[in-house]
C-alpha positions as CSV (number, residue, x, y, z in Angstrom):
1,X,45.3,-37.8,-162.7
2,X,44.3,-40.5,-160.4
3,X,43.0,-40.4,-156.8
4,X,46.2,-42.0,-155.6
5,X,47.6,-38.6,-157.1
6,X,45.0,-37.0,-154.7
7,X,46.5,-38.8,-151.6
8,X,45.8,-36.7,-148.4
9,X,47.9,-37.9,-145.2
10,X,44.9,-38.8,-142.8
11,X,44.7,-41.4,-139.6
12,X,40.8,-42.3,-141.3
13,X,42.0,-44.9,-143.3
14,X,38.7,-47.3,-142.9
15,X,36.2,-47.8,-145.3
16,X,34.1,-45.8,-143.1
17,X,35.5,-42.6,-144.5
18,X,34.0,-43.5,-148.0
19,X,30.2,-43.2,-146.6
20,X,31.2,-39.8,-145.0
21,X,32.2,-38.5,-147.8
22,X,29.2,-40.0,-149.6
23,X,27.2,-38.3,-147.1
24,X,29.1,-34.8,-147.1
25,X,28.8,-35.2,-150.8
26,X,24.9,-35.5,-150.3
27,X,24.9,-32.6,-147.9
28,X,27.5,-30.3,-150.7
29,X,25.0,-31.1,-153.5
30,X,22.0,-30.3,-151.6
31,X,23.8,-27.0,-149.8
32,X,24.2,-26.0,-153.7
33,X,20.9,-26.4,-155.1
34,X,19.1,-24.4,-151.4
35,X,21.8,-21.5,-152.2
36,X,20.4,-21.6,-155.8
37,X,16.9,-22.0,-155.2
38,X,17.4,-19.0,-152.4
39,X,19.0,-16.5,-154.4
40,X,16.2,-17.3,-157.5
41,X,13.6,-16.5,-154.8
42,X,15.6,-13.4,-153.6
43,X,15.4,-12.1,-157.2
44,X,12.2,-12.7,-157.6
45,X,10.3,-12.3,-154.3
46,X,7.6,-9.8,-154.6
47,X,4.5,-8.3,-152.4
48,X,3.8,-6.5,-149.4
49,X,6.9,-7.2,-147.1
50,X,9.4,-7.7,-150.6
51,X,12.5,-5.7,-148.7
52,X,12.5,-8.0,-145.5
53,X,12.1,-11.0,-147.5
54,X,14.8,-9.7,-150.4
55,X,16.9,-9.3,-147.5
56,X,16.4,-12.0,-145.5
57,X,16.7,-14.7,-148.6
58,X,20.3,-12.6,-149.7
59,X,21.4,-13.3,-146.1
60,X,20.4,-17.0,-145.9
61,X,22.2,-17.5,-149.4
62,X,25.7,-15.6,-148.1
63,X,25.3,-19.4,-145.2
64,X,24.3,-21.1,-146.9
65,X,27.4,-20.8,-149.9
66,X,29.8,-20.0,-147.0
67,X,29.2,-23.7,-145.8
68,X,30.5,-25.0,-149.1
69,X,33.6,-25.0,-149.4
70,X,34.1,-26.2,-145.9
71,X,32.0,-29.2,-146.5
72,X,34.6,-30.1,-149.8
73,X,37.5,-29.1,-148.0
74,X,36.1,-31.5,-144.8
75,X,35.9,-34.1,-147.4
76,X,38.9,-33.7,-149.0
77,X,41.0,-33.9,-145.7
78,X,39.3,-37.3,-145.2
79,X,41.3,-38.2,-148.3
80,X,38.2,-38.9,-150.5
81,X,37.0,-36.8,-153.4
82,X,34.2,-34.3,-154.0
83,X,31.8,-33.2,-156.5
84,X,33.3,-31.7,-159.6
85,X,30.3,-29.9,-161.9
86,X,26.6,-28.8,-161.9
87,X,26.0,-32.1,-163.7
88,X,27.7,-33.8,-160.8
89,X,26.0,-31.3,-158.1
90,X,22.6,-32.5,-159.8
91,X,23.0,-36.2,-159.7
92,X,23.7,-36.0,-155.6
93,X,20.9,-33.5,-154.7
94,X,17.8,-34.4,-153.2
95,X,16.4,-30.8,-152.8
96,X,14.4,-30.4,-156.2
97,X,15.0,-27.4,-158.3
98,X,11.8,-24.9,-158.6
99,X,11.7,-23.3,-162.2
100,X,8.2,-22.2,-162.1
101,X,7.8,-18.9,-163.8
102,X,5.8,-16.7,-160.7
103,X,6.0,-18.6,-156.8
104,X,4.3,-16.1,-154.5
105,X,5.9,-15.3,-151.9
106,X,4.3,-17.2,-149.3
107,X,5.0,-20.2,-151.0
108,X,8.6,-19.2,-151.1
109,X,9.1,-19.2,-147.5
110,X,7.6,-22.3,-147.2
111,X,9.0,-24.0,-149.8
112,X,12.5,-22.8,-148.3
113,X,11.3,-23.6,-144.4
114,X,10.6,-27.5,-145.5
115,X,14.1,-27.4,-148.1
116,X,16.2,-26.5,-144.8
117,X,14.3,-29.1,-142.9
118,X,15.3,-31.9,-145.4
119,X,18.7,-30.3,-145.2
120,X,18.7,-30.8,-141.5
121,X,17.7,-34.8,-142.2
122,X,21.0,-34.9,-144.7
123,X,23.2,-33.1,-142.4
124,X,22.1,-35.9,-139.2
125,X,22.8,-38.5,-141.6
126,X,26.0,-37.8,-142.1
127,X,26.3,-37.4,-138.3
128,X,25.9,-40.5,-138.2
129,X,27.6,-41.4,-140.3
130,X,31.1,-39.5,-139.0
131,X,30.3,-40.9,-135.8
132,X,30.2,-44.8,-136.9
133,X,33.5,-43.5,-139.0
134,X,35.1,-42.1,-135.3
135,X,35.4,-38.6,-137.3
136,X,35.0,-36.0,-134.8
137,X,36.4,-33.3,-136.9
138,X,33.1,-33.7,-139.0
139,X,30.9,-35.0,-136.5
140,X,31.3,-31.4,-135.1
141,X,31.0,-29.2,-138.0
142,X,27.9,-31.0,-138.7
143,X,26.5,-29.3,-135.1
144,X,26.9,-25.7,-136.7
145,X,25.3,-26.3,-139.9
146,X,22.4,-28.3,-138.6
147,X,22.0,-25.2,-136.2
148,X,22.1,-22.6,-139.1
149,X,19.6,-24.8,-141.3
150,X,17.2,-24.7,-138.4
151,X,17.6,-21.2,-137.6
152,X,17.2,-20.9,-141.5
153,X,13.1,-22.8,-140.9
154,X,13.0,-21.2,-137.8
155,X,13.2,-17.4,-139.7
156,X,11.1,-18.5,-142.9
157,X,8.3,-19.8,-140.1
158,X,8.0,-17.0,-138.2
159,X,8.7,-14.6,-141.3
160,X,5.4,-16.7,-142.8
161,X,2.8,-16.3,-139.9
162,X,-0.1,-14.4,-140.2
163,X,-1.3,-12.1,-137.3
C-alpha cells in the first residue's frame, strides 16, 4: 500500500500540512512514552502518601493515552501519516525513558512535573506550526492538551511540596 492509497479528502493541501504532522507526530511519540513512564511510576510508587500518588499517576495516564488517538486521527485527517510501532514511537520521542530499578518517589513527581513541561514546549510547537499551516482544527486541539499537560506539572508540584 502506498500513501496515495491513504488519500484523505482535505482543503490543507500545502506543504505546510507535512511539518504539522511532523510536529503532531513529535507530540504522539512523546504523549506515548509520558503515558509509559506514568503508569511504570504508578506501579512502582512507594512511601508515605503511595495511595494519592498511585492514584493520581493512574489518573494522569487515563489523559494522557486518551489524547492519542486524537492526535493520529488529527493527523490523519490532514492527509499525512502517523507513527506505526514502538520502534517508530522511539525514534520521534524526546521525553527519555527511565528504567532505573528503584526512583523514590519524590523524584517521580518531579521527573513527571518537568516531562509534562517539555510536553507543553512540543505541543506550542506544533501550534505554531498549525497556525503557519492555517489549521485551526489543530491549532485548537492543541489549547486543551497544553492545558491538561500543565494541570498535569501543576498537580505533581503541589503534590511534591513540603510543609
Amino acid at each position: 500500500m502506498t500513501e496515495a492509497n491513504l488519500a484523505t479528502p482535505t482543503d490543507l493541501t500545502n506543504d505546510k500540512t507535512k511539518a504539522v504532522a511532523e510536529a503532531l507526530n513529535r507530540v504522539l511519540a512523546d504523549s506515548y512514552a509520558l503515558y509509559l513512564k506514568t503508569k511504570n511510576f504508578h506501579w512502582h510508587v512507594s512511601g508515605p502518601h503511595f495511595r494519592d500518588y498511585h492514584l493520581m499517576l493512574d489518573e494522569q495516564a487515563a489523559q494522557i493515552l486518551a489524547t492519542t488517538d486524537l492526535i493520529a486521527e488529527r493527523v490523519r485527517k490532514t492527509g499525512n501519516t502517523t507513527l506505526r510501532s514502538i520502534g517508530d514511537i522511539a525514534r520521534h520521542q524526546t521525553i527519555a525513558d527511565n528504567d532505573a530499578d528503584f526512583v523514590s518517589a519524590a523524584d517521580m513527581l518531579a521527573e513527571l512535573r518537568d516531562d509534562n513541561l517539555k510536553l507543553v514546549e512540543i505541543l506550542r510547537e506544533a501550534k505554531e506550526a498549525a497556525g503557519a499551516a492555517g489549521d485551526n482544527a489543530t491549532d485548537g486541539l492543541l489549547d486543551d492538551w497544553t492545558d491538561q499537560a500543565e494541570e498535569r506539572a501543576w498537580f505533581l508540584f503541589e503534590a511534591s511540596r513540603n510543609g
